[in-house]
N, C-alpha and C positions, 0 to 999 in steps of 0.2 A: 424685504422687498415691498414698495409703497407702491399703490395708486390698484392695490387686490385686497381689500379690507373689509371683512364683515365680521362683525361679532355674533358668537354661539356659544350661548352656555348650555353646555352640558358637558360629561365627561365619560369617555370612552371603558368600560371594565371589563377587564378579566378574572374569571373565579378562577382562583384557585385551591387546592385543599391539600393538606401534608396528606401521604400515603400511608397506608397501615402498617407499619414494621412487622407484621407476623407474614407480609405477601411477600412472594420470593422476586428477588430479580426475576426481568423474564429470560436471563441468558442462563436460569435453572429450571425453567418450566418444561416440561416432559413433552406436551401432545396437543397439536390442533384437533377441535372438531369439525367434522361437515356435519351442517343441515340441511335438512330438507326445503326449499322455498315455496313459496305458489309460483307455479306454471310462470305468472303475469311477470315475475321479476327474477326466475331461476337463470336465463340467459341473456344478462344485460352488460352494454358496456356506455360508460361516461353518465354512469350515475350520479346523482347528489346522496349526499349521507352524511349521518353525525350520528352521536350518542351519548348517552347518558347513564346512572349507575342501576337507571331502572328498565331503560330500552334500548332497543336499535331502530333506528329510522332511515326508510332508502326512499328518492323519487324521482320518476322519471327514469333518462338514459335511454338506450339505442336498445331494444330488442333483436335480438338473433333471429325469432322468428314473426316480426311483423314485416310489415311491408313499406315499411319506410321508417323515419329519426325521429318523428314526434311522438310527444308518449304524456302522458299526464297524472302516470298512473302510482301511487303511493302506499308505505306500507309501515305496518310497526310491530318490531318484534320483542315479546315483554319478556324478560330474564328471567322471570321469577317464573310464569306459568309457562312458559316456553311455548306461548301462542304465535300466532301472524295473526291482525286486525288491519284490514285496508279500509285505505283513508276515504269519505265523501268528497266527487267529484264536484259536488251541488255547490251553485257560485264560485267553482275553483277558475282556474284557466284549462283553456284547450288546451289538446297537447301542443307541446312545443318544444322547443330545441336551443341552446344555447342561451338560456336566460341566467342573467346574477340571481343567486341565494344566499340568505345568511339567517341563522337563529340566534335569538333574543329572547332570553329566559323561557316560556310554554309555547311562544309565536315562533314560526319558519315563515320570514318573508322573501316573496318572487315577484323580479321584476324585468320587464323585457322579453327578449328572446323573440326566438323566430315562430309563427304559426304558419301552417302553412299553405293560407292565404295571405300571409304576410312577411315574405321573405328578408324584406329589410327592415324591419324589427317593431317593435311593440314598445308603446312608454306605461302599460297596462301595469298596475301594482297588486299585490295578491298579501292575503296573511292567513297563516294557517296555525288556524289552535290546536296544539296537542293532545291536548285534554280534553278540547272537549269534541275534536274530530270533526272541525268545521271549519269551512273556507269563508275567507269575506273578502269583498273586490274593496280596494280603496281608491279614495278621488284620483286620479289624473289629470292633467292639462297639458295641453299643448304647447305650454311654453317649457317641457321637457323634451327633448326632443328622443325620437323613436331610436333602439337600437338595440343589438345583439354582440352579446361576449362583451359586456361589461362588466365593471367591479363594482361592490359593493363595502361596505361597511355600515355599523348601523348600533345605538345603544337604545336603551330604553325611549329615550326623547325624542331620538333623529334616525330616518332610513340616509345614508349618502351613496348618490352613483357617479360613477365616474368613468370615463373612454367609453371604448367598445366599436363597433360598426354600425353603420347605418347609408341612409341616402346621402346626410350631408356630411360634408366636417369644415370643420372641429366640430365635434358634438359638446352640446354644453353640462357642467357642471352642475347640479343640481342635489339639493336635501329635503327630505319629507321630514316634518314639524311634526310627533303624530300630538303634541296637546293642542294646535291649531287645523290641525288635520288639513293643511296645507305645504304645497313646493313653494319653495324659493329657488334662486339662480346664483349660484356659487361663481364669482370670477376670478378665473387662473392667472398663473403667468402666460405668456405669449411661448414662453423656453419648456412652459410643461405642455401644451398644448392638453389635444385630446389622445390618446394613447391605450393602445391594444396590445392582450396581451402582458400589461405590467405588472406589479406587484403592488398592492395597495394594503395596508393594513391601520390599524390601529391602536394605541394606548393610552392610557389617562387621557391627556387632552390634546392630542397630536393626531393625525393621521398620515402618512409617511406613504409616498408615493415612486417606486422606482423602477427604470429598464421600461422595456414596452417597445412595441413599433408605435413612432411616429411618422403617420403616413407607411411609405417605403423603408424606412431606416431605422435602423433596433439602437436605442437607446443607451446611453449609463448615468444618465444625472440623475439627480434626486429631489425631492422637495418634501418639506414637513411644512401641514398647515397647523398653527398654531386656534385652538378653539377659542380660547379664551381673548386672546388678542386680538383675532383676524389677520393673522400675517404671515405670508410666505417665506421659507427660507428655504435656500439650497443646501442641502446636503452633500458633504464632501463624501464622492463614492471614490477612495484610495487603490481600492483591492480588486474591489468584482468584474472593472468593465462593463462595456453593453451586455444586459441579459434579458431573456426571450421569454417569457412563460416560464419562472424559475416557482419550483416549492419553497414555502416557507412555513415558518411556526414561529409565534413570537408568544415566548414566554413572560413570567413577572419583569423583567428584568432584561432579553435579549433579545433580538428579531433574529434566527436562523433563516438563511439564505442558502441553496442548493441547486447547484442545475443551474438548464434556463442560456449556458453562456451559445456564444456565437462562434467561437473560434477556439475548438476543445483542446486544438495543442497547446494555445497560448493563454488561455485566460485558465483561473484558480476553478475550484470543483464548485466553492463557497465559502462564505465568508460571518462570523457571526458579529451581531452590533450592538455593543452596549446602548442602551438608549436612555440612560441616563449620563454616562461620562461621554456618547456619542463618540465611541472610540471603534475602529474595525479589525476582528483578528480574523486569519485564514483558518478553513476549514480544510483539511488534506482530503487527495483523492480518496477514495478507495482501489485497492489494487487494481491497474487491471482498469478501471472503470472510466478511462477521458474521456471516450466518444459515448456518453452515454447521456438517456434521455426514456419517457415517458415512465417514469415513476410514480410512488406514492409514496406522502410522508405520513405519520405520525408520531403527536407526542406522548411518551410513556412517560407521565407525570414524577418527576424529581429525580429520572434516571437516564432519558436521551430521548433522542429519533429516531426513528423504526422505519427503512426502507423498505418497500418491497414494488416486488416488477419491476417495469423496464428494457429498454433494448441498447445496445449494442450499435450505432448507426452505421459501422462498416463494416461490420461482420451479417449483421443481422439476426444477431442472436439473441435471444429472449433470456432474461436473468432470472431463474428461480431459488435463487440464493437470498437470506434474508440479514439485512445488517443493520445495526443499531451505532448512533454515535453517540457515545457517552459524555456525559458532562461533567463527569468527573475525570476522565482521562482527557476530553478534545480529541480522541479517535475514535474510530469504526471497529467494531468488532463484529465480526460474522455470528449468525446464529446456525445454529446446528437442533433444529427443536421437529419431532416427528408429524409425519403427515401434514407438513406446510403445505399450504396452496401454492401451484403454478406460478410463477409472474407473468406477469401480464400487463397489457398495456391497453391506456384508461379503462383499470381496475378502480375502484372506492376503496379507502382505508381507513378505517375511526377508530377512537381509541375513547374511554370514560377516566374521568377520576379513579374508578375503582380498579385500572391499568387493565382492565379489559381491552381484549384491541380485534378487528371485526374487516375482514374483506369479503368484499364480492364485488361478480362482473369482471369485466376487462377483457380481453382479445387475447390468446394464449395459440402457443404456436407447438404438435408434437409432432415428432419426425414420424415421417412417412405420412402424416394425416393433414399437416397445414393447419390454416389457420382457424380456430374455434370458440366460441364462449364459455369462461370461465362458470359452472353451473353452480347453485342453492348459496348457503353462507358457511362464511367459514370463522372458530371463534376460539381466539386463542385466551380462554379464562385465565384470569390468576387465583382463584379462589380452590378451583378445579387443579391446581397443579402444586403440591405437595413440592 
């Protein structure tokens, strides 16, 4: 597609690492732990988090017991001494609500979101050292325009954001440069617009943009920007149809797509996509599961995807059942693993190289009592299960 052209060299990675052959599948692992949290983060839901093979890290999300959705509040839990260390506020952002995140090697960068004096959104950039537990505000300009429940992507070289909401639309396109430590202005197609809600991701020198609302109307086309080139192309979406806020995981090799559809009788569960032969195979439901929505994914490095929570949208039934899709079958197999956490919806779910895998928060529903926050962390070891 001509007349959307700008070159960027850099190239988008992902670590990977073969897993240890002595760690057991996890559909042999025996027992979840609960821990203990601090108060400040024991009852949260739409947290940010991720991990790693030496910590956990969770920040921000909806508090159970404060008095409103902005939050700013940060945390890290080290594996080895099995402490909590909370993060320095000092030059961080206020609390706020609905901002893109994403981590880049020791950096967790945050951009946007709501504060609230500022309900239509922030072009405000944040990065947070892990290491050394320090926030630093970076430049902005106003030729970014402000907004909330955007996407992100982002490598060593380049932050990129993209959609989300704001005052105006389309909102535009834009990348932070960090060796010039400035934004540029990215131009789309006219056909991708600005878009909420979509799926954006990235690999080597692609980033791959699909589904979403535009405007009122949920999407299914797709587009890959090419890095290297500067050039848009469409992506033939065969299988998935328009999708909504769909989980994904894009491994060495495949972008898994889940969820997200519009019309549960008639469109696929998901779909996964070679991204190199750019080929798309269906992913089957799980039993029992069409109408279904508000999950969590992750990946257990060179074995599947790991669902858990969710609801049920006609029944209203909360899923505390945990299921894994293998990549060596292309199906679901349920787990059966003791003292599993609740599901729950917008729970956090992370997973490390070391196939550790780590929930907390989300909204959980028990009969007779309604609805609740999911309390402390929960941490399914692999090291820990024989």
């Amino acid at each position: 597609m001509t007349g959307h052209r700008v070159k960027i060299f850099f190239t988008f990675l992902l670590i990977f690492s073969f897993g240890c052959t002595t760690l057991p599948p996890i559909q042999d692992r025996k027992a979840w732990k609960k821990l203990d949290a601090p108060e400040e983060i024991s009852h949260l839901a739409h947290a940010s988090c991720f991990a790693d093979t030496e910590n956990f890290y969770v920040f921000s999300g909806i508090d159970e017991n404060s008095e409103g959705p902005f939050n700013n509040i940060g945390y890290t839990y080290n594996l080895l001494t099995h402490t909590w260390k909370k993060w320095s506020d000092e030059s961080g952002p206020p609390p706020i609500q609905n901002f893109t995140s994403i981590r880049v090697g020791d950096d967790y960068f945050v951009f946007g979101g709501q504060e609230e004096a500022k309900r239509d959104g922030t072009n405000k950039f944040y990065s947070f050292s892990l290491k050394q537990n320090r926030w630093t505000q970076l430049p902005s300009t106003n030729l970014v325009d402000e907004r909330w429940r955007a996407s992100s992507v982002a490598s060593k070289d380049v932050f990129l954001v993209y959609g989300g909401k704001g005052s105006k639309e389309p909102l535009n396109t834009a990348f932070f440069d960090f060796s010039q430590q400035t934004w540029k202005i990215l131009a789309t197609p006219p056909e991708l617009g600005s878009r909420v809600s979509a799926l954006v991701t990235a690999k080597d020198n692609k980033v791959i943009i699909l589904g979403g609302f535009n405007g009122p109307t949920p999407q299914d086309s797709a587009f890959a920007f090419d890095l290297n080139s500067g050039d848009w192309t469409k992506i033939t979406n065969s299988i998935l149809g328009e999708r909504v806020n769909p989980k994904f995981i894009t491994t060495d090799s495949h972008l898994y797509i889940i969820g997200g559809a519009t019309h549960f009788d008639e469109q696929v569960f998901g779909a996964r996509f070679d991204l190199k032969k750019e080929e798309w195979n269906e992913i089957p439901h799980i039993k029992n599961f069409l109408d279904f929505k508000g999950f969590e994914l992750a990946n257990i490095e060179g074995e599947g995807l790991l669902l858990w929570g969710g609801r049920h949208t006609k029944s209203n039934k909360y899923n505390d059942k945990l299921h894994i899709f293998r990549f060596d079958t292309n199906d679901w197999t349920e787990l059966n693993i003791a003292n599993s956490p609740p599901g729950t919806v917008g729970g956090c779910l992370a997973s490390n190289l070391s196939k550790d895998v780590f929930a907390i928060g989300g909204i959980k529903y028990d009969q007779g009592k309604g609805l609740s926050h999911l309390s402390d962390l929960w941490i399914l070891s692999a090291e820990e299960n024989p």
